[in-house]
C-alpha positions in Angstrom: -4.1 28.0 -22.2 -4.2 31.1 -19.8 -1.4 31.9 -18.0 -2.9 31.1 -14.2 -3.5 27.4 -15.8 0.6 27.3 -17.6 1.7 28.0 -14.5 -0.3 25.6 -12.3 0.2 22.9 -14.8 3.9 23.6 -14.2 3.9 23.3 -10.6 2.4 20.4 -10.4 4.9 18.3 -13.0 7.7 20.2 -10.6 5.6 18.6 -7.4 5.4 15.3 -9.3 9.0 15.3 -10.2 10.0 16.0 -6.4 7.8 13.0 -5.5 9.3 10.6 -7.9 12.5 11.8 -6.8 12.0 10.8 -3.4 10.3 8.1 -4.1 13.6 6.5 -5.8 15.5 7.7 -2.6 13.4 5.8 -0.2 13.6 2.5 -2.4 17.3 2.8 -2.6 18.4 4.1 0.6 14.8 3.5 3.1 12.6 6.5 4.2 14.2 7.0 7.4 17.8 8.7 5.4 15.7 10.7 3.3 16.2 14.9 3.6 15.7 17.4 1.7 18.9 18.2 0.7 19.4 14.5 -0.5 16.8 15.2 -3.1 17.8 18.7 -4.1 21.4 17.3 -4.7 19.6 14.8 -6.6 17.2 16.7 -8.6 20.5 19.4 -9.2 18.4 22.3 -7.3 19.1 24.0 -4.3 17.1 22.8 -1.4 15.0 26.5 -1.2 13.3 25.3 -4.5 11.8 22.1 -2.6 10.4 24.1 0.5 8.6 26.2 -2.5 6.1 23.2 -3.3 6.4 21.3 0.1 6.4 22.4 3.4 9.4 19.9 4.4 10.3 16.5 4.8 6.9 15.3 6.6 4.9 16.4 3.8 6.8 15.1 0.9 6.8 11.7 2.9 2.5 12.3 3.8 2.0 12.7 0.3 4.3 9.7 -0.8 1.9 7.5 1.7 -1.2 8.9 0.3 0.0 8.3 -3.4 0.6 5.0 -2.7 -2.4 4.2 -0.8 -4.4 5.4 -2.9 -2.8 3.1 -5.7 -3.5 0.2 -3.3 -6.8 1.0 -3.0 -7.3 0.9 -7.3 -5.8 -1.7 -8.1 -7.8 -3.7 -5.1 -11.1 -2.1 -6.9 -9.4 -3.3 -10.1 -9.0 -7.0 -9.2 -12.6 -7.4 -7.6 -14.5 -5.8 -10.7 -16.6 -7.9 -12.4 -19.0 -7.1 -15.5 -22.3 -8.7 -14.9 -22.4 -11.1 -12.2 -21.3 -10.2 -8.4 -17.9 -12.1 -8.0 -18.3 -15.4 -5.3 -16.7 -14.2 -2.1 -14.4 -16.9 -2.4 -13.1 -15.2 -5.4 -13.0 -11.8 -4.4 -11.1 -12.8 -1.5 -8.3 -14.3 -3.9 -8.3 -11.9 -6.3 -7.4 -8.7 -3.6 -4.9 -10.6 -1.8 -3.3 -12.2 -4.7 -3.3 -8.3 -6.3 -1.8 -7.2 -2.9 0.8 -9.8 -2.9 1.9 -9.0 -6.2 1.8 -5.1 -6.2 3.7 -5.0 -3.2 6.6 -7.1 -4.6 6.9 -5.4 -7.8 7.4 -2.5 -5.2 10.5 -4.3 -3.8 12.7 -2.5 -1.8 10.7 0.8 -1.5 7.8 -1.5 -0.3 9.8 -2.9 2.6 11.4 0.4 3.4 7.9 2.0 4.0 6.1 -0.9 5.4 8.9 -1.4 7.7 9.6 1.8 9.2 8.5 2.2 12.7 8.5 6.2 12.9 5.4 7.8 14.5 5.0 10.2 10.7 5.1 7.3 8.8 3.0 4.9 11.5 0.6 7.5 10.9 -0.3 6.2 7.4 0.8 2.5 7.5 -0.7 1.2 10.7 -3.1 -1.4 10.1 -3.1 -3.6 13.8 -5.1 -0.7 16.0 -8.7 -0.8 17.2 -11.2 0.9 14.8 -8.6 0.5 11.4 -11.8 -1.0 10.1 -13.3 2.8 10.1 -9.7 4.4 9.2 -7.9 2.1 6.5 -10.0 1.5 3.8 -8.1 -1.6 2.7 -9.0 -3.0 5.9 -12.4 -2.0 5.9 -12.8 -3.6 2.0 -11.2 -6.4 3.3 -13.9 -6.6 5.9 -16.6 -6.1 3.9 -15.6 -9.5 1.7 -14.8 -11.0 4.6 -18.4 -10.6 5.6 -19.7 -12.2 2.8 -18.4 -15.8 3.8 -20.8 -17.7 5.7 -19.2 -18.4 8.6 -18.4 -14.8 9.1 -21.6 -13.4 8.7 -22.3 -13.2 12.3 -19.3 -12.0 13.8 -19.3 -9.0 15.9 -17.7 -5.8 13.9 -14.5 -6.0 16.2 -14.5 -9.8 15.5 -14.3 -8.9 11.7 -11.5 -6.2 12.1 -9.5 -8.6 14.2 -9.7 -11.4 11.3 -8.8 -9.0 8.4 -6.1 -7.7 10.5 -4.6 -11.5 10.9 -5.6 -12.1 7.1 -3.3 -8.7 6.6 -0.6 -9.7 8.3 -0.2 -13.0 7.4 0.7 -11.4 3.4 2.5 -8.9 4.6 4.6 -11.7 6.0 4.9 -13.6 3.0 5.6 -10.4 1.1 8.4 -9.7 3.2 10.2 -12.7 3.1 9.7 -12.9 -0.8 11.1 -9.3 -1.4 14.2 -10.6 1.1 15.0 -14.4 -0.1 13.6 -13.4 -4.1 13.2 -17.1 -4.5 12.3 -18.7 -8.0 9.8 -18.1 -9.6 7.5 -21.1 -9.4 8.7 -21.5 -5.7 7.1 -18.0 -5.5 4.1 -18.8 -7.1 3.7 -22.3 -4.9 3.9 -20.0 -1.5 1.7 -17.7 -3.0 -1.1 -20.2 -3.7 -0.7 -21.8 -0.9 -1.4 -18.7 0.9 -4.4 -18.1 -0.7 -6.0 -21.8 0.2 -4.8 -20.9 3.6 -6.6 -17.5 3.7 -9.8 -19.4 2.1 -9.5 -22.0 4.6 -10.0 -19.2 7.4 -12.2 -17.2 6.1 -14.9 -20.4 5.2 -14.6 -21.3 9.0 
């Protein structure tokens, strides 16, 4: 390996250590107490070193957001993929939300830190409820796009269809939250969560 590549392939394992780094920050102590110095006492570097990969704070937490969106988005892709025949959209529907619901709650407390945090940086990537997130939020515009496979959704207008996955959205973030919070037992968890999905189901077929 050149030297150029060594050295780029060293960079990015310091950028992916910073990340982690804060990444264990925000699930421990929320997004809105992280700093820059909290993560260079915690990595044992002086806080110069972090401005060298990141331009501050804002951008460590942008690309924190991003990372994890972008994990959403596989592991959506991941429970909707299908080998020969096209999944029902009953199914598909289940499957995402149900893959949702789960991913976020492994997540715990740095879920609820993130998803919780009403700061205009952070509002930037997480906002789901404004006009046109259909276009901006590919989780809502998948979402959508299942959504408008049902029947009795087939119809509806485009800003009809954002406003139901928006609801269909909130209403597991919800359960999500109070899951992470109360930690109930584990087939109480797994009762809510089905009932949730017959729920969801219930709307989407009309």
């Amino acid at each position: 390996m050149s030297k150029e590549g060594r050295q780029e392939r060293e960079r990015e394992a310091m950028r992916t250590l910073i990340l982690e780094t804060a990444g264990q920050l925000v699930a421990e102590n929320g997004i809105q107490k992280l700093s820059i110095r909290k993560i260079a006492e915690s990595m044992e570097y002086s806080p110069g070193i972090i401005y060298h990969y990141f331009e501050g704070k804002e951008d460590i937490i942008g690309q924190l957001l991003e990372q994890g969106y972008r994990n959403l988005l596989q592991n959506l892709n991941a429970a909707t993929a299908h080998n020969s025949e096209e999944l029902l959209p009953e199914e598909a529907l289940s499957r995402s939300l149900s893959q949702f619901i789960r991913m976020a709650i492994e997540e715990g407390t740095q879920y609820r830190n993130v998803m919780l945090n009403d700061s205009a940086a952070v509002l930037r990537h997480t906002a789901v409820l404004h006009m046109g997130a259909l276009q901006e939020r590919n989780a809502i515009g998948m979402l959508c796009a299942t959504l408008r496979r049902f029947k009795g959704l087939a119809s509806q207008s485009e800003r009809e269809l954002e406003l139901t996955a928006q609801v269909i959205w909130s209403a597991a973030f919800g359960l999500i939250i109070r899951l992470t919070v109360e930690n109930p037992p584990e087939e109480q968890k797994e009762a809510l969560i089905s009932r949730h999905l017959q729920a969801m189901l219930t709307i989407a077929s009309g």
